[in-house]
N, CA, C, O and CB atoms as a CASP TS submission, in Angstrom:
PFRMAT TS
TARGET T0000
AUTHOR 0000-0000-0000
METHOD Language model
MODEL 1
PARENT N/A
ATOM      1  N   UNK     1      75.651 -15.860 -11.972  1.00  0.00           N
ATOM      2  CA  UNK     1      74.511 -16.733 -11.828  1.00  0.00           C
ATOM      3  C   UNK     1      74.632 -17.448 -10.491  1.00  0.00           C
ATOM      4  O   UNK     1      75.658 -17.996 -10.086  1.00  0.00           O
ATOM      5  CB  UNK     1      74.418 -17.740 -13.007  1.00  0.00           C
ATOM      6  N   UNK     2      73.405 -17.377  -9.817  1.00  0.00           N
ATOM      7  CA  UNK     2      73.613 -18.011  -8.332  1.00  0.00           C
ATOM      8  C   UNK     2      74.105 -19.673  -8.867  1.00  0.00           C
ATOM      9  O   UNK     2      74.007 -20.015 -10.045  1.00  0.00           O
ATOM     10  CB  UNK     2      71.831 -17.962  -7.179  1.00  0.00           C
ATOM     11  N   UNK     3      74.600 -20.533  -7.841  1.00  0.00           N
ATOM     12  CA  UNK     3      75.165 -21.709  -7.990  1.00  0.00           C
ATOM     13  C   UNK     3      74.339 -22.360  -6.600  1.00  0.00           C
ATOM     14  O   UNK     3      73.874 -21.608  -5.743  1.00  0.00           O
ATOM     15  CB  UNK     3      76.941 -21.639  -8.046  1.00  0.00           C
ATOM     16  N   UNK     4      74.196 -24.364  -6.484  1.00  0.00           N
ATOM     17  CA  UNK     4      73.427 -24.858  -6.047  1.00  0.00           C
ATOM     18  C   UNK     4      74.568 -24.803  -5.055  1.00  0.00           C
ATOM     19  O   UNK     4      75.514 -24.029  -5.203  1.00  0.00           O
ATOM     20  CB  UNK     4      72.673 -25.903  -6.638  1.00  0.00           C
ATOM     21  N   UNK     5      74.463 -25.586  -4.112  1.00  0.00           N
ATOM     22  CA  UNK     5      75.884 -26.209  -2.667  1.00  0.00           C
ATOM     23  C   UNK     5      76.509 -27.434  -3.616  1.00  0.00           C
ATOM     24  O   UNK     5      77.073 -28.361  -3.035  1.00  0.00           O
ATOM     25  CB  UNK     5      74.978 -27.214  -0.546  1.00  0.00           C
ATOM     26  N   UNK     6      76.435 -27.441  -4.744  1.00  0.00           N
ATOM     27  CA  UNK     6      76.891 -28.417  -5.666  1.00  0.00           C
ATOM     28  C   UNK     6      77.556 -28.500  -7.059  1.00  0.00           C
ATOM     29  O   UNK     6      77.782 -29.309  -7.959  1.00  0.00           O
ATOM     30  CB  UNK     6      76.042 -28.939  -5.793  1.00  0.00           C
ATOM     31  N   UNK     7      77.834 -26.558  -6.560  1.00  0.00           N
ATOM     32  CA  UNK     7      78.552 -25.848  -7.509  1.00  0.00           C
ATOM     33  C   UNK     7      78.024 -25.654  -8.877  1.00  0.00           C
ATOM     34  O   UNK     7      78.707 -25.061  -9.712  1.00  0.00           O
ATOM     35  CB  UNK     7      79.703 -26.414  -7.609  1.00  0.00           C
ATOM     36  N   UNK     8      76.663 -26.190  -9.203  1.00  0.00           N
ATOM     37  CA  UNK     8      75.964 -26.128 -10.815  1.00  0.00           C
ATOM     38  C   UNK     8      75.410 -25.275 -10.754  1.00  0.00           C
ATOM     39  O   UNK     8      74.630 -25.247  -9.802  1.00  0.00           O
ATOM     40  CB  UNK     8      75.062 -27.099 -11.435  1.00  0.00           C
ATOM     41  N   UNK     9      75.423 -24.439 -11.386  1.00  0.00           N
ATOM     42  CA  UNK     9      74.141 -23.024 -11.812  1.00  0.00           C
ATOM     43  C   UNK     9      73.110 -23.377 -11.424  1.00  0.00           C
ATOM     44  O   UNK     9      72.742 -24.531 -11.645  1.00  0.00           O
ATOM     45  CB  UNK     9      73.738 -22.575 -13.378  1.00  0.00           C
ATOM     46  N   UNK    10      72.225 -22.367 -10.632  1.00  0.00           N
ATOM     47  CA  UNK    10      70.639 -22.545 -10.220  1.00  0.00           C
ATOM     48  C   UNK    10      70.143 -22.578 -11.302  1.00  0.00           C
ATOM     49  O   UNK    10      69.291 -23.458 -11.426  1.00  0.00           O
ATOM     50  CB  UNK    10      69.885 -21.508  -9.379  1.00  0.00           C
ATOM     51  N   UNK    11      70.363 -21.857 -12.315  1.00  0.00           N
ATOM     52  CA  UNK    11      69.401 -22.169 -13.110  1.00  0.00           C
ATOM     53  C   UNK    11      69.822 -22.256 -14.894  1.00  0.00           C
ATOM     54  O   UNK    11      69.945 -21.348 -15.716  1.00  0.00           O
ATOM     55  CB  UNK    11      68.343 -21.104 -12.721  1.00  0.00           C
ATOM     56  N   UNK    12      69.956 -23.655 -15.025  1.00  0.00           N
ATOM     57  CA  UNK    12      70.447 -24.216 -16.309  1.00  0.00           C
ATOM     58  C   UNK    12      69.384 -23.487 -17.079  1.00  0.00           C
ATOM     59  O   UNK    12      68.206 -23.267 -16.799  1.00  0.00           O
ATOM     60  CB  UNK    12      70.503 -25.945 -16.483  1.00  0.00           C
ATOM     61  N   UNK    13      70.303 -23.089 -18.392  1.00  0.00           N
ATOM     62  CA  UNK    13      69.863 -22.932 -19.833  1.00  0.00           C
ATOM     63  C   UNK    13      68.999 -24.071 -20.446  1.00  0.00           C
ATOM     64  O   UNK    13      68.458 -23.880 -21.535  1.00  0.00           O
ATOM     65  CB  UNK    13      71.095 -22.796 -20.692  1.00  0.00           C
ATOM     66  N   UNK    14      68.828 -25.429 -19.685  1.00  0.00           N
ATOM     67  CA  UNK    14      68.420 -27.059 -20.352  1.00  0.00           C
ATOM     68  C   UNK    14      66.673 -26.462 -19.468  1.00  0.00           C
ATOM     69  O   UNK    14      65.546 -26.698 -19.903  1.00  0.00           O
ATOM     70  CB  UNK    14      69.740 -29.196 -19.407  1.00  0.00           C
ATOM     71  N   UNK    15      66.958 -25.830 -18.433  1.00  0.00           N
ATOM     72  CA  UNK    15      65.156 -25.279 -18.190  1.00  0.00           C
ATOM     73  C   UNK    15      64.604 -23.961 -18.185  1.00  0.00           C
ATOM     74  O   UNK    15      63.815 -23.455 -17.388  1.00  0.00           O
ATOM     75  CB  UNK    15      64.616 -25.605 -16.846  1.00  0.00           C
ATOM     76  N   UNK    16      65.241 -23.406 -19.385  1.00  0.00           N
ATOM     77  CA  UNK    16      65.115 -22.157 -19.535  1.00  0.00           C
ATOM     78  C   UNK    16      63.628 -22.389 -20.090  1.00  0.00           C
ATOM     79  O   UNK    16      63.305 -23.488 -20.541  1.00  0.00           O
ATOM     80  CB  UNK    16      66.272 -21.411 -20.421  1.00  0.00           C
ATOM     81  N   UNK    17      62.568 -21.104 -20.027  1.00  0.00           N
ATOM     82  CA  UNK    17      61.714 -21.280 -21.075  1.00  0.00           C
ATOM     83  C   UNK    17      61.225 -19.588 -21.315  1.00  0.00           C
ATOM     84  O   UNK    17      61.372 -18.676 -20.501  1.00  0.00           O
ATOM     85  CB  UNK    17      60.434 -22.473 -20.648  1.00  0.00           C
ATOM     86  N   UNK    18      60.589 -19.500 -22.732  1.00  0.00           N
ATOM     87  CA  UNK    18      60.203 -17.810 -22.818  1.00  0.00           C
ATOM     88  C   UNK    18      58.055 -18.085 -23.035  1.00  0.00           C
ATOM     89  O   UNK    18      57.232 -18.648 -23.757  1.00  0.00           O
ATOM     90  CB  UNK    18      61.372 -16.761 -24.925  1.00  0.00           C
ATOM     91  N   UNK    19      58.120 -17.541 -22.281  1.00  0.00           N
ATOM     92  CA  UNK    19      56.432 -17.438 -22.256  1.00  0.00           C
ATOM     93  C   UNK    19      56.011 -16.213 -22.851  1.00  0.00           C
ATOM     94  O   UNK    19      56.746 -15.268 -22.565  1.00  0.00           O
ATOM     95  CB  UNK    19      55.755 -17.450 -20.741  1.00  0.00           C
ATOM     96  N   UNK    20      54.834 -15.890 -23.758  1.00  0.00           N
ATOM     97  CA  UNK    20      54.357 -15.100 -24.181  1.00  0.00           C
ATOM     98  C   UNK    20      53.118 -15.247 -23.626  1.00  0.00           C
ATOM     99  O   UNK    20      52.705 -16.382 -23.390  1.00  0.00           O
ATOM    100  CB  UNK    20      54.538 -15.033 -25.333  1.00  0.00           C
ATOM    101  N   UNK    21      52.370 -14.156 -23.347  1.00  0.00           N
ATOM    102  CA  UNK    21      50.781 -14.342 -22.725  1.00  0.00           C
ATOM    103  C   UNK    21      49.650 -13.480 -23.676  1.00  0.00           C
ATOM    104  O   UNK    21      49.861 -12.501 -24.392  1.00  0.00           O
ATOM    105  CB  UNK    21      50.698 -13.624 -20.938  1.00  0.00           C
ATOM    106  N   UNK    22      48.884 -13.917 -23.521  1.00  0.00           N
ATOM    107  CA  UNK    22      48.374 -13.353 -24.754  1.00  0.00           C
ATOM    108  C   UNK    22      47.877 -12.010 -23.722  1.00  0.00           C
ATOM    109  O   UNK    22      48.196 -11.804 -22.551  1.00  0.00           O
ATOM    110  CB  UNK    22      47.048 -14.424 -25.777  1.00  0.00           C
ATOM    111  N   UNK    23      47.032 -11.248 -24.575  1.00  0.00           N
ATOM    112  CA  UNK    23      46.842 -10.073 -23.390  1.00  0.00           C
ATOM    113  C   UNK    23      45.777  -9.309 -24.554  1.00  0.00           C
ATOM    114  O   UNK    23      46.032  -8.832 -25.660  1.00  0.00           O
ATOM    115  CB  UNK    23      48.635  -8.954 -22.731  1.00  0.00           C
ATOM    116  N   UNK    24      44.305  -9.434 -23.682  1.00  0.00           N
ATOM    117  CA  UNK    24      44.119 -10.312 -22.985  1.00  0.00           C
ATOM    118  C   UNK    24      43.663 -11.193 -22.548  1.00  0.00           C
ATOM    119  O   UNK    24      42.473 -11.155 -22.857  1.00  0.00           O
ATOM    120  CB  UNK    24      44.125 -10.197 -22.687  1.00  0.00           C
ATOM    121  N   UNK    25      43.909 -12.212 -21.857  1.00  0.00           N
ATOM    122  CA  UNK    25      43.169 -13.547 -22.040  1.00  0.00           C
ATOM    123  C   UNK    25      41.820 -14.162 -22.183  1.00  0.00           C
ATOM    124  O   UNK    25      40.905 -14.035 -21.370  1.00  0.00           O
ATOM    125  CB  UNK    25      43.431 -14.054 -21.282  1.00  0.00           C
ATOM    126  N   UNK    26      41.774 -14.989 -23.534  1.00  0.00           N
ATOM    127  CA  UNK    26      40.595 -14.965 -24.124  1.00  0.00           C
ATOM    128  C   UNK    26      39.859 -15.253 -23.091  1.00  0.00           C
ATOM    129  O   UNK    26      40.527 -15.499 -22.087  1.00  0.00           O
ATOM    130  CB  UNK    26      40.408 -15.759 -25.226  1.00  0.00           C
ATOM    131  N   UNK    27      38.265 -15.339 -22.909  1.00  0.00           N
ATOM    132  CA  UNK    27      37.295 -15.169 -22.519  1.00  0.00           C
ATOM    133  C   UNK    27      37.135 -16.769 -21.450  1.00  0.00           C
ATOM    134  O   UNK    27      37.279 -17.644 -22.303  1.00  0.00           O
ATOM    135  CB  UNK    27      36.362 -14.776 -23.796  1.00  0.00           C
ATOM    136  N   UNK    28      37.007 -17.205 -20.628  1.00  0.00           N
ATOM    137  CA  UNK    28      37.025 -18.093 -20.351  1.00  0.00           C
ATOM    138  C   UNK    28      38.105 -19.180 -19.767  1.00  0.00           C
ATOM    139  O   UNK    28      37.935 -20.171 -19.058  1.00  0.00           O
ATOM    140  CB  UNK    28      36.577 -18.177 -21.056  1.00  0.00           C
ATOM    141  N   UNK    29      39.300 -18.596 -20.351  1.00  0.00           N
ATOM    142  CA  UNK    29      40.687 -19.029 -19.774  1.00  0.00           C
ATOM    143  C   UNK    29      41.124 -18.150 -18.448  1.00  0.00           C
ATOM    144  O   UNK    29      40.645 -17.052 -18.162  1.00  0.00           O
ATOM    145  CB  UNK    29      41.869 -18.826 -20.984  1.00  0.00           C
ATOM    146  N   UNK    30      42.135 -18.861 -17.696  1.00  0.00           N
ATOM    147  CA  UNK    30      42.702 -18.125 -16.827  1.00  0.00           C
ATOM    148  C   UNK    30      44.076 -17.748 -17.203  1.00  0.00           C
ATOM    149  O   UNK    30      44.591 -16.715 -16.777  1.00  0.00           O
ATOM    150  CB  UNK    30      42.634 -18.732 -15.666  1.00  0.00           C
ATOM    151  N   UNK    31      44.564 -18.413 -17.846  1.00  0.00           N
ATOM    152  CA  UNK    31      46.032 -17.743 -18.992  1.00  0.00           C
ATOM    153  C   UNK    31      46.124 -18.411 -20.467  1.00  0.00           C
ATOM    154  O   UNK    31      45.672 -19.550 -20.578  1.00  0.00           O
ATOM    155  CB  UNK    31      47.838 -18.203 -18.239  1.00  0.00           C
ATOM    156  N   UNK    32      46.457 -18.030 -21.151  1.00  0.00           N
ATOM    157  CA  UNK    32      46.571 -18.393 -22.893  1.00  0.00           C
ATOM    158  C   UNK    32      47.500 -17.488 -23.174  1.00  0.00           C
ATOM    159  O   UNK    32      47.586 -16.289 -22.906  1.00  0.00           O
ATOM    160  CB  UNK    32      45.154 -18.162 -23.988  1.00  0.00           C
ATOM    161  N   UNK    33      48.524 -18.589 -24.036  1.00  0.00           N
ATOM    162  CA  UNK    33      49.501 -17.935 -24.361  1.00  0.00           C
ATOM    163  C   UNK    33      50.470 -18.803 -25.617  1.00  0.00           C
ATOM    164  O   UNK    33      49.916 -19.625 -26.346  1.00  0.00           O
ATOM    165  CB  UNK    33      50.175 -17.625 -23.002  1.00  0.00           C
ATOM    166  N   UNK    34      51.855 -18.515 -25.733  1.00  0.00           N
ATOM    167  CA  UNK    34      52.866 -19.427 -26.237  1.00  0.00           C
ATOM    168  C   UNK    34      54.264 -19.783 -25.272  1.00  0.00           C
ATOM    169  O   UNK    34      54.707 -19.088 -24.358  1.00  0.00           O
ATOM    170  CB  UNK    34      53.301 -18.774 -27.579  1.00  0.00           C
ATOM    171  N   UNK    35      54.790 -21.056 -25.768  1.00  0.00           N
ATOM    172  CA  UNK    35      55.817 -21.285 -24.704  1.00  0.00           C
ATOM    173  C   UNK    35      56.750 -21.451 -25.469  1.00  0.00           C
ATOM    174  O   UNK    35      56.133 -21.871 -26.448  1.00  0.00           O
ATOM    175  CB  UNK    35      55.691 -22.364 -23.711  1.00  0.00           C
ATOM    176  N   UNK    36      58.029 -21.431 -25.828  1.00  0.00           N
ATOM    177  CA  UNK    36      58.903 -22.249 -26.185  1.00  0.00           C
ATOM    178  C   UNK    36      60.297 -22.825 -25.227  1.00  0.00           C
ATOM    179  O   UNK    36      60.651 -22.021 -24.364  1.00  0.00           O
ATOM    180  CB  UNK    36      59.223 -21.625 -27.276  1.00  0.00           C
ATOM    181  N   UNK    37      60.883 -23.775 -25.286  1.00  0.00           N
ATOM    182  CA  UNK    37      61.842 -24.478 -24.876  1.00  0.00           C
ATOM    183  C   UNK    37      62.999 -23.509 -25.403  1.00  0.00           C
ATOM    184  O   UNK    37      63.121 -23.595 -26.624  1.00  0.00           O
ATOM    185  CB  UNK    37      61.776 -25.972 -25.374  1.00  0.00           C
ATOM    186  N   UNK    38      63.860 -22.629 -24.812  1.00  0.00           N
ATOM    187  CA  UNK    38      64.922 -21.891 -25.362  1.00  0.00           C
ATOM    188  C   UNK    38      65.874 -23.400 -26.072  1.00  0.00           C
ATOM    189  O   UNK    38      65.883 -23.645 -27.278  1.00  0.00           O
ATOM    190  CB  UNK    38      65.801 -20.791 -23.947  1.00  0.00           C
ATOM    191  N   UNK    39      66.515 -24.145 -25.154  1.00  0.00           N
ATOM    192  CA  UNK    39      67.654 -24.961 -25.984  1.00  0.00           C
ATOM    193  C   UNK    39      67.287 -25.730 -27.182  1.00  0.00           C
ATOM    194  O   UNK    39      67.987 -26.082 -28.131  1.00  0.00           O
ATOM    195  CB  UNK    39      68.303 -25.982 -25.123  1.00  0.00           C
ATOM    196  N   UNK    40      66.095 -25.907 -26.948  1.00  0.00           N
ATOM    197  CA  UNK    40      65.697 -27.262 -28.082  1.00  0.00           C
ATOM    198  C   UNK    40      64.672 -26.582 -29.042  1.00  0.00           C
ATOM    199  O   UNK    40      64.365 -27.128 -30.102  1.00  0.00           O
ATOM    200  CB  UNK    40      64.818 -28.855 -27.240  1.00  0.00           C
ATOM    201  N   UNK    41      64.061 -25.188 -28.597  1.00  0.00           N
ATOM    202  CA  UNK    41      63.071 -24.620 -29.961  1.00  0.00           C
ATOM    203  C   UNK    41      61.851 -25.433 -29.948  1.00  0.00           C
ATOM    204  O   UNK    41      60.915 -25.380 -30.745  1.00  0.00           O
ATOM    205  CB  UNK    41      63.810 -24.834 -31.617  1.00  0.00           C
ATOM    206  N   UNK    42      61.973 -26.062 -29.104  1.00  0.00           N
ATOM    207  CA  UNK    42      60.252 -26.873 -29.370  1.00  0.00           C
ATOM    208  C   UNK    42      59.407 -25.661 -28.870  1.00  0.00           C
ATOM    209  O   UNK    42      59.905 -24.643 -28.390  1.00  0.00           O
ATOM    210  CB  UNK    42      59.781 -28.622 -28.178  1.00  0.00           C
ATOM    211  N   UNK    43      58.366 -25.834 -28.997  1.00  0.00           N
ATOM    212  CA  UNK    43      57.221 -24.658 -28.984  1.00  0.00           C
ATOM    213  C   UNK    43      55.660 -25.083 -28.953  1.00  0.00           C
ATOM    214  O   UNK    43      55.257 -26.100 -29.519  1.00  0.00           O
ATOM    215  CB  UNK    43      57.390 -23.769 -30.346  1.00  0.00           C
ATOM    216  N   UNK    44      54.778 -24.150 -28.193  1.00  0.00           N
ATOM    217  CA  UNK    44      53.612 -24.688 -28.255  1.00  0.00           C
ATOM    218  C   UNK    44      52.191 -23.521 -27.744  1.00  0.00           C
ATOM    219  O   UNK    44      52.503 -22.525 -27.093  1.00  0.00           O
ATOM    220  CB  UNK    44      53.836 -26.022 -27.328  1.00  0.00           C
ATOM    221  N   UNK    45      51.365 -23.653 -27.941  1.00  0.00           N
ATOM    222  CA  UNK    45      50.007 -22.710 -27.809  1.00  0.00           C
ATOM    223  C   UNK    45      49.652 -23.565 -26.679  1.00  0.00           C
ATOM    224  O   UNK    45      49.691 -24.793 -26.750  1.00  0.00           O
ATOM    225  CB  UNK    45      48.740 -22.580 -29.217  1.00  0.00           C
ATOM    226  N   UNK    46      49.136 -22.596 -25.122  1.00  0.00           N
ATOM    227  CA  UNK    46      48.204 -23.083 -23.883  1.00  0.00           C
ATOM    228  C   UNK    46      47.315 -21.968 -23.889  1.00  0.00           C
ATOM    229  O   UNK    46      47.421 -20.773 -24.165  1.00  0.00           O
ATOM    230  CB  UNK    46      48.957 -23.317 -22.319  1.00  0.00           C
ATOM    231  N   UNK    47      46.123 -22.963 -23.378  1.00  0.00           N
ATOM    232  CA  UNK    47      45.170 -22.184 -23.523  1.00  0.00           C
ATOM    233  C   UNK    47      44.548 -21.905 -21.809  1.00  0.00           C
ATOM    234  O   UNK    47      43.529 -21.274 -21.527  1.00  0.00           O
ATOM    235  CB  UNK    47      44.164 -22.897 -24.660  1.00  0.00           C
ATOM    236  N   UNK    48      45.544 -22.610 -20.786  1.00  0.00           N
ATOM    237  CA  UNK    48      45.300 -22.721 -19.293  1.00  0.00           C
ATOM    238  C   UNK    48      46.713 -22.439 -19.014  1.00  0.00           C
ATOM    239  O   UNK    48      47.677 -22.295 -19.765  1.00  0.00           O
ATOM    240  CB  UNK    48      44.661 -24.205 -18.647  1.00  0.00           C
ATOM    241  N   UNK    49      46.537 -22.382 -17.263  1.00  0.00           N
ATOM    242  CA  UNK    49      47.469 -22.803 -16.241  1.00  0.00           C
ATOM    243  C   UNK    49      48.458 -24.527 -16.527  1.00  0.00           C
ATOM    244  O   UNK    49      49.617 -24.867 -16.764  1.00  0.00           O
ATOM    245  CB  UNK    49      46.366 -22.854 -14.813  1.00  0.00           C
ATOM    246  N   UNK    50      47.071 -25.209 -16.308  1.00  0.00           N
ATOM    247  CA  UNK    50      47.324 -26.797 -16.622  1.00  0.00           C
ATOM    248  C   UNK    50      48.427 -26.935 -17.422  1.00  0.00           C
ATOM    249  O   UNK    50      49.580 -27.199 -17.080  1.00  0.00           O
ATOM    250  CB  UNK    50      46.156 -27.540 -17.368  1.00  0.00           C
ATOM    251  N   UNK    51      47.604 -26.569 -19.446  1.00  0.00           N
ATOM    252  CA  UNK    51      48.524 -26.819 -20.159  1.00  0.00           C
ATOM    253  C   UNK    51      49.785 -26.432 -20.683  1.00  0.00           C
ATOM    254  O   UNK    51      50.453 -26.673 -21.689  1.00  0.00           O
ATOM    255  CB  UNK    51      48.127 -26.927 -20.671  1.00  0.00           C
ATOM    256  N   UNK    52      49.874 -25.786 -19.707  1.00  0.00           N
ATOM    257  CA  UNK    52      51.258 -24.493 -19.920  1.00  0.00           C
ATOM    258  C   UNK    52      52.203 -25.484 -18.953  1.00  0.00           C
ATOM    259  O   UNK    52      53.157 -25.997 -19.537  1.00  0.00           O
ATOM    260  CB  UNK    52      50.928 -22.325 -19.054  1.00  0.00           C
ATOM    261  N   UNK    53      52.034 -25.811 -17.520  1.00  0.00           N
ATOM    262  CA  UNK    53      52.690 -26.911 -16.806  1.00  0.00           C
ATOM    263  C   UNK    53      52.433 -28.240 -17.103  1.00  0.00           C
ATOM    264  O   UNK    53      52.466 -29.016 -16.148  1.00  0.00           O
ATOM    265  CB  UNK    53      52.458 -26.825 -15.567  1.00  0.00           C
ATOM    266  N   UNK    54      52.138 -28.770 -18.411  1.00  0.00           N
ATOM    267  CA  UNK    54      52.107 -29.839 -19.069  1.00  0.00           C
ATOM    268  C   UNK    54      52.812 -30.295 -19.548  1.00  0.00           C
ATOM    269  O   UNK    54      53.448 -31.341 -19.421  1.00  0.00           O
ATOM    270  CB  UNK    54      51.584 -29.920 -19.632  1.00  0.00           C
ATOM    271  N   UNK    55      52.730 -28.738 -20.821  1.00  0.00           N
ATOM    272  CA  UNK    55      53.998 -28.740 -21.753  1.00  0.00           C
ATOM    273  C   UNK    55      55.792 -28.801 -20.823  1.00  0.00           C
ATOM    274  O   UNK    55      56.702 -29.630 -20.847  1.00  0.00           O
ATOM    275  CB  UNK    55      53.782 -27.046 -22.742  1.00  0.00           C
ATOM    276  N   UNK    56      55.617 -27.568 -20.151  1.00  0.00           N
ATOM    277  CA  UNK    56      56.813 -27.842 -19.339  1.00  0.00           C
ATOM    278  C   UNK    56      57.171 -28.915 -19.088  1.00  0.00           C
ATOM    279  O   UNK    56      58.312 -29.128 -19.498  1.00  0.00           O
ATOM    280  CB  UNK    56      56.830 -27.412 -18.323  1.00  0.00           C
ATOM    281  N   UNK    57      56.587 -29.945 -18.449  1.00  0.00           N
ATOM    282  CA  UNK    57      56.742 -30.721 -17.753  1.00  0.00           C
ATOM    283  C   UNK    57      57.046 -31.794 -18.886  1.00  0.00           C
ATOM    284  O   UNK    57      57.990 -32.526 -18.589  1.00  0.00           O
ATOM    285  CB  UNK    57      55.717 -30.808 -16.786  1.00  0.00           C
ATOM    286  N   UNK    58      56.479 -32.041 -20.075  1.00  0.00           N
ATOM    287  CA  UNK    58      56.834 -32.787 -21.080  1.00  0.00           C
ATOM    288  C   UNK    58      58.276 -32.650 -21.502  1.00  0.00           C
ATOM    289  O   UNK    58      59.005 -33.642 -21.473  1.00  0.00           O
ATOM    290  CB  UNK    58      55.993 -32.528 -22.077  1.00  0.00           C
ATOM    291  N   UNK    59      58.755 -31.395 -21.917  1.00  0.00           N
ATOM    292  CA  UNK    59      59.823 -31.079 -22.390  1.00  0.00           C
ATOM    293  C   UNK    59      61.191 -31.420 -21.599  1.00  0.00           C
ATOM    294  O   UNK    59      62.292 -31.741 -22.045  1.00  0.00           O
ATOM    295  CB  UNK    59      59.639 -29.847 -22.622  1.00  0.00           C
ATOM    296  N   UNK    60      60.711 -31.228 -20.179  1.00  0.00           N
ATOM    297  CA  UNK    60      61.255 -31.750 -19.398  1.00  0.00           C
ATOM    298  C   UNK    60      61.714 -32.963 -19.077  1.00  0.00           C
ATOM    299  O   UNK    60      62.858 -33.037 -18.629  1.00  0.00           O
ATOM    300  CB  UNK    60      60.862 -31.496 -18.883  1.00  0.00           C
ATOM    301  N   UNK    61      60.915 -34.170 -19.240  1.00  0.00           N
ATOM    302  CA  UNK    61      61.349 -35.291 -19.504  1.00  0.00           C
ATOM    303  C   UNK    61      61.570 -35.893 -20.599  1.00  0.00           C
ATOM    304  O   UNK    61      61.924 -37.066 -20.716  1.00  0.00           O
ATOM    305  CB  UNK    61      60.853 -35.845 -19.054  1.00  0.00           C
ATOM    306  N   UNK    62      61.278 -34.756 -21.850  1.00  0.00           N
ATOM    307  CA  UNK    62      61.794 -35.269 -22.829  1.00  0.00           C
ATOM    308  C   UNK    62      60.601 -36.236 -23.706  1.00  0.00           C
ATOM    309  O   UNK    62      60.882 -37.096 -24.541  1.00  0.00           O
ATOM    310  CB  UNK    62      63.020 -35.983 -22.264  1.00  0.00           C
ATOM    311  N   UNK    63      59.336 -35.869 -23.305  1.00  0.00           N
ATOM    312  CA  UNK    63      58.083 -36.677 -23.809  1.00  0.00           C
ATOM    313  C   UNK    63      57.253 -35.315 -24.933  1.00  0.00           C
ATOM    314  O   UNK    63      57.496 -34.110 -25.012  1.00  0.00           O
ATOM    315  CB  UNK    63      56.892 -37.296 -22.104  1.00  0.00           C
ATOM    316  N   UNK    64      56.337 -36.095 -25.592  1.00  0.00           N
ATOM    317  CA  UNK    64      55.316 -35.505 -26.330  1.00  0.00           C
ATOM    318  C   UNK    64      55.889 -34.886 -27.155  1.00  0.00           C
ATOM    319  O   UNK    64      57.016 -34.478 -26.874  1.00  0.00           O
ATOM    320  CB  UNK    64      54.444 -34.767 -25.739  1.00  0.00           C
ATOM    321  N   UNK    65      55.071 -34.477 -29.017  1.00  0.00           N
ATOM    322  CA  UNK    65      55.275 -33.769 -29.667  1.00  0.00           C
ATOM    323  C   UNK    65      54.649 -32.190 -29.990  1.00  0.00           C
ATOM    324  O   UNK    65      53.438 -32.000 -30.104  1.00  0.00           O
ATOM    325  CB  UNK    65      55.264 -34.497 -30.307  1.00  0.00           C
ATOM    326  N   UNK    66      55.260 -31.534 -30.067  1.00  0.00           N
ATOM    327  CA  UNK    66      54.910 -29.902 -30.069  1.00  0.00           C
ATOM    328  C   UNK    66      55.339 -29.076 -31.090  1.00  0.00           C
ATOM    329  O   UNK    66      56.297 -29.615 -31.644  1.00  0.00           O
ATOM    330  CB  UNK    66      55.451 -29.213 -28.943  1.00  0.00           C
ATOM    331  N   UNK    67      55.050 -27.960 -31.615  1.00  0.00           N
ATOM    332  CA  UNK    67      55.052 -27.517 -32.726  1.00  0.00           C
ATOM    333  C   UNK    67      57.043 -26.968 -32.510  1.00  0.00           C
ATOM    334  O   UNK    67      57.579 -26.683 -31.439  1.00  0.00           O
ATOM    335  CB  UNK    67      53.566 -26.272 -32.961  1.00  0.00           C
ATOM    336  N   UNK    68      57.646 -26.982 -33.766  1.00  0.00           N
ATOM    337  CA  UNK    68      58.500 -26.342 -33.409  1.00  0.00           C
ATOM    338  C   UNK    68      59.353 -25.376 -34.101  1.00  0.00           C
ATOM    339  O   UNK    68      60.242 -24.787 -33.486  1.00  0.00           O
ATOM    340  CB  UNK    68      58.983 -27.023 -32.995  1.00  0.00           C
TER
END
């Protein structure tokens, strides 16, 4: 696994995520899909771009509730 100049893995398992896309995307969206958080199993349905980097971004700081 590549490492930062700070010797930590580029890329932690704590921002792992698995995206499913739906295929193909309903009528009106530009992506729809499912996300889940690999470490923590939280999980969730986007129906955009937006809410797909929402959710991320929630999980990420550790905010909002999501299906899990």
């Amino acid at each position: 696994m590549p490492e930062n100049p700070s010797g930590t893995p580029a890329y932690p398992a704590a921002r792992a995520f698995v995206v499913q896309l739906a295929d193909p995307a309903p009528a009106g969206t530009d992506l729809a899909g499912r996300v889940e958080h690999v470490v923590s199993g939280r999980s969730g349905h986007f129906g955009s771009t937006a809410e797909l980097v929402r959710f991320v971004d929630e999980v990420l700081r550790g905010e909002g509730n999501h299906e899990a």
